[in-house]
C-alpha positions as CSV (number, residue, x, y, z in Angstrom):
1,X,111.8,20.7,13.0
2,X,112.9,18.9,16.0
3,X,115.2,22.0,17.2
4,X,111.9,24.4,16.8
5,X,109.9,21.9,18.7
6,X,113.0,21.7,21.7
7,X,113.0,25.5,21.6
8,X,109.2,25.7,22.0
9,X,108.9,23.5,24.9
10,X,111.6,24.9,26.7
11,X,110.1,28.0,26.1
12,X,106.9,26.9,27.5
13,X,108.8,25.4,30.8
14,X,110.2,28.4,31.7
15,X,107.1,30.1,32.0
16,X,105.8,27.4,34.3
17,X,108.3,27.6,36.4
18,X,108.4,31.4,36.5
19,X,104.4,31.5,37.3
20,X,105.3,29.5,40.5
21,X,106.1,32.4,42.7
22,X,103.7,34.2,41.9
23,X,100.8,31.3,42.4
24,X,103.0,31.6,46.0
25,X,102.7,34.7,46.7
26,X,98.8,35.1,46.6
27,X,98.3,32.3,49.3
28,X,97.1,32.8,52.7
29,X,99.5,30.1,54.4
30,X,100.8,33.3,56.5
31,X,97.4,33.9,57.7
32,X,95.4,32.4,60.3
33,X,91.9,31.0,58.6
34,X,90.0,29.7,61.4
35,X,91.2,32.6,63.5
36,X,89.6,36.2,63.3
37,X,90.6,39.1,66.4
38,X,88.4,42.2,65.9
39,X,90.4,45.4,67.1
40,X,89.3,48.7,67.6
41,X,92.2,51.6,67.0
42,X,93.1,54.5,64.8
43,X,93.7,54.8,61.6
44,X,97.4,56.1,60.8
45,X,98.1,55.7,57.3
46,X,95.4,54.3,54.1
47,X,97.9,53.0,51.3
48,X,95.7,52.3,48.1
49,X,98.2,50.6,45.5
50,X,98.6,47.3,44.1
51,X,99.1,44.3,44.7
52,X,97.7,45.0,47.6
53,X,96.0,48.0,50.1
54,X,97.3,48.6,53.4
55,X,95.4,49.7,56.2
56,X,97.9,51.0,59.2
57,X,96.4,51.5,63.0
58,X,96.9,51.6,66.1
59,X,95.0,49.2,68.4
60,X,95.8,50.9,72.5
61,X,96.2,47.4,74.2
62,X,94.4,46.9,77.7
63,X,98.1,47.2,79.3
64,X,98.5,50.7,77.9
65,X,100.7,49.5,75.2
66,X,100.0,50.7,71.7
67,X,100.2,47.7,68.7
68,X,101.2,49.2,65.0
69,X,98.8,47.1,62.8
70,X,98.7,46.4,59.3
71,X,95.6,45.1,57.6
72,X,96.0,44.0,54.1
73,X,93.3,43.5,51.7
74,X,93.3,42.7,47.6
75,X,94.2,45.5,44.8
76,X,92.6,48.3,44.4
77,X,90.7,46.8,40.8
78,X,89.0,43.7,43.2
79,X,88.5,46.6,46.4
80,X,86.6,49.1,43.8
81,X,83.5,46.5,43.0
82,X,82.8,46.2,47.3
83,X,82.6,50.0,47.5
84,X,86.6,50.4,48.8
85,X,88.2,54.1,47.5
86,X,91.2,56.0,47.9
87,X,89.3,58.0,50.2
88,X,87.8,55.8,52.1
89,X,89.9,56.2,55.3
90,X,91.8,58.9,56.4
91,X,94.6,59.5,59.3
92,X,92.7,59.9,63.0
93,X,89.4,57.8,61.9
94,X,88.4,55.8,64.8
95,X,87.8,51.8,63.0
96,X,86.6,48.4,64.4
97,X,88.4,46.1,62.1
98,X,87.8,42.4,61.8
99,X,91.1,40.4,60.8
100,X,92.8,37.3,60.0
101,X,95.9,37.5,62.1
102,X,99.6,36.2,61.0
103,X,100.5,33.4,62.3
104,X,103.9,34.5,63.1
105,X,102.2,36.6,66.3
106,X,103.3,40.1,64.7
107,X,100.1,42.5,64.7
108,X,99.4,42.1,60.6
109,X,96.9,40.4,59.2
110,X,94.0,39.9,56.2
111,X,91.1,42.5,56.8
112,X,87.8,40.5,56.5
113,X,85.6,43.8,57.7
114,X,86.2,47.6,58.5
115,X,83.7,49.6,60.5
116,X,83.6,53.3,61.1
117,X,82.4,55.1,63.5
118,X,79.6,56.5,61.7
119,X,78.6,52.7,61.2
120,X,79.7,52.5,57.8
121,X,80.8,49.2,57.0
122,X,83.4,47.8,54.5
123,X,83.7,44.4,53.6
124,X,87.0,42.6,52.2
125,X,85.2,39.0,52.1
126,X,83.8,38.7,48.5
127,X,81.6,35.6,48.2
128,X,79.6,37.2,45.2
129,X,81.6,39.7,44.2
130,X,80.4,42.3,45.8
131,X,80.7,42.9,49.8
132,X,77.7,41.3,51.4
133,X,77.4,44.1,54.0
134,X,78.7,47.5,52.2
135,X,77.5,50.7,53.5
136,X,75.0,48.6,56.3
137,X,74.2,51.1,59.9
């Protein structure tokens, strides 16, 4: 009885300490939170796969420099509720994109908002659920 009950909570240890990294890895201690940039570039590459999306632009810097970004937002499963798709962004689409920078200084970052320039708007920041301002002109 006593060997079951050692084998049991051992058992039960292990997968504590195994969930550890993975509480880890979804925290934002990269990412700036009191600190949002909004940059305006073109879209180069829309990855939709989990764990997370990757948006990929480049932002043409006021010194004539361009600056590879890369947005991240949540899986696809949470993006699909806020109106996100597969499609939603193609390669050459001119976006204004609001984002939580690293903190290291390299150009990535947590996308709080896309815009397009048709004025279509995509929102990462999920207080209900839903994005507060999908689709808004």
């Amino acid at each position: 009885m006593q060997n079951r009950f050692m084998r049991s909570f051992l058992v039960a240890v292990g997968f504590l300490i195994l969930s550890v990294p993975m509480w880890a890895h979804h925290g934002n201690a990269s990412f700036e939170t009191g600190k949002a940039v909004t940059v305006k570039g073109n879209i180069t590459e829309w990855f939709w796969a989990n764990p997370h999306c990757l948006l990929k632009f480049d932002e043409k810097a006021d010194d004539g420099q361009v600056r590879h970004w890369v947005g991240e937002t949540q899986a696809p499963a949470n993006m699909i509720d806020a109106g996100w798709s597969r499609n939603a962004f193609k390669p050459g689409d001119q976006v204004t994109v609001d984002i939580r920078p690293a903190k290291s200084g390299n150009f990535v970052g947590a996308i709080s908002r896309v815009v397009l320039a048709d004025g279509r708007v995509f929102s990462a920041e999920r207080s209900n659920g839903v994005g507060t301002d999908l689709y808004k002109k």
